[in-house]
N, C-alpha and C positions, 0 to 999 in steps of 0.2 A: 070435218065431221066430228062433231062430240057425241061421244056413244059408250053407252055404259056395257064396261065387259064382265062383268062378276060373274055373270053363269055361261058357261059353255052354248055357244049356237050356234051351228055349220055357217048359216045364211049371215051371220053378221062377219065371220071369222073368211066368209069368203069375199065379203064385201069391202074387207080391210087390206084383205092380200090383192088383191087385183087393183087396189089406190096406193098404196106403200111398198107391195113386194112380198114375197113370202120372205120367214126369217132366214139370216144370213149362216151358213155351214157351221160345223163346230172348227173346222179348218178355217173355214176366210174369218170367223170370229177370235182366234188367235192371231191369223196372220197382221189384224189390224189394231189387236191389242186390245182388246174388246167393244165391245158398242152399245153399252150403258152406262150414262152417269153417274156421278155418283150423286147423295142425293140433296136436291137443291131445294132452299127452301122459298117460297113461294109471298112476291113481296105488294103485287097488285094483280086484278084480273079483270075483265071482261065482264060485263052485268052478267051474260049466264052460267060461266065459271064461278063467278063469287056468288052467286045465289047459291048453287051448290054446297060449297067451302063453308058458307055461313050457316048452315047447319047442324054444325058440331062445333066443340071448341078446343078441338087440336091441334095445335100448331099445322098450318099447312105447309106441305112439300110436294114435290112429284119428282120422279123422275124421265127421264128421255131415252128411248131406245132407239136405234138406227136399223133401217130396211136400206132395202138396194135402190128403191124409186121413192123415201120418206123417212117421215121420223113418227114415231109415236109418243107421246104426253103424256103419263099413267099421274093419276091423284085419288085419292081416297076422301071420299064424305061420308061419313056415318060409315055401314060395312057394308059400303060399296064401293066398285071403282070405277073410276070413268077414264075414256081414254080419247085424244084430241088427235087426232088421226089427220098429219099433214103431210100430201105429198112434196118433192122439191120443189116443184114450179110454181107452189103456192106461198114456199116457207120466205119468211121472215124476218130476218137475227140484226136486229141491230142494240149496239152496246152504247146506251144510254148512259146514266151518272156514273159515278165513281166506281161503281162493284154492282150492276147490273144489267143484265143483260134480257131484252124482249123479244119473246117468240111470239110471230105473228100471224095467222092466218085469216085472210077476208077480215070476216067481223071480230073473231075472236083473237085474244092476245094473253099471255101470260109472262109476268114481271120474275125475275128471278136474283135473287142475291148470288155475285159471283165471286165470292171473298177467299178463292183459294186458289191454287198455281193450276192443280186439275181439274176443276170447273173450267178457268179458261182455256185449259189446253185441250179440253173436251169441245167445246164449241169452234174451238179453230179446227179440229177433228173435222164437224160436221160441215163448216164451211166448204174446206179444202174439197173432204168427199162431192159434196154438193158441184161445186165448179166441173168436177173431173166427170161427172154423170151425166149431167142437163146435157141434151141436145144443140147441135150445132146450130147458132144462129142466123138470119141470115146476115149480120154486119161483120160474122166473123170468115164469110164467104169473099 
């Protein structure tokens, strides 16, 4: 779900928390060492992603933040922002070229440069977590 969050709406902010989770304590967000990226910059996207993107001409970035059942995508066009709002069961991540890595939802995708020791240790962050949450499958029965 890409969905522009610049201004405060009950009905959107409830729509995001019941597909990703509400956010995680200020305790389990220490315990895990935190759960935002740091910030990555943005190297290919999806036609409705880069329609956006192409609107301004500032370097694009986003960063990632981690829910109990998703991840969110935060990026800025013009002075707004928009947020990619995936849950785990939809998510994505595979580590393409040299130093990038794709998140992928259904139709949308976004390319990320991963050219530093904590970008990749952020995304094996979200893997691990990932694994440890999804539900039991049936071949693991």
């Amino acid at each position: 779900m890409l969905v522009n969050v610049s201004y405060n709406n009950s009905d959107l902010t409830r729509r995001i928390d019941s597909e990703v989770g509400k956010p995680f304590t200020l305790k389990e967000r220490w315990a895990m060492n935190g759960i935002g990226s740091p910030k990555l910059f943005i190297t290919e996207t999806s036609i409705e992603i880069g329609n956006l993107l192409l609107l301004d001409n500032n370097l694009n970035s986003c960063n990632v933040e981690m829910r109990p059942k998703g991840i969110i995508v935060r990026f800025r066009s013009l002075l707004e922002t928009y947020a990619l709002v995936i849950p785990y069961y939809k998510l994505t991540i595979y580590k393409g070229d040299f130093a990038i890595y794709s998140i992928f939802r259904d139709h949308y995708f976004i390319k990320v440069k991963s050219d530093t020791k904590a970008i990749q240790k952020f995304f094996k962050k979200i893997l691990d977590f990932k694994a440890d949450n999804l539900p039991t499958s049936i071949e693991d029965l």
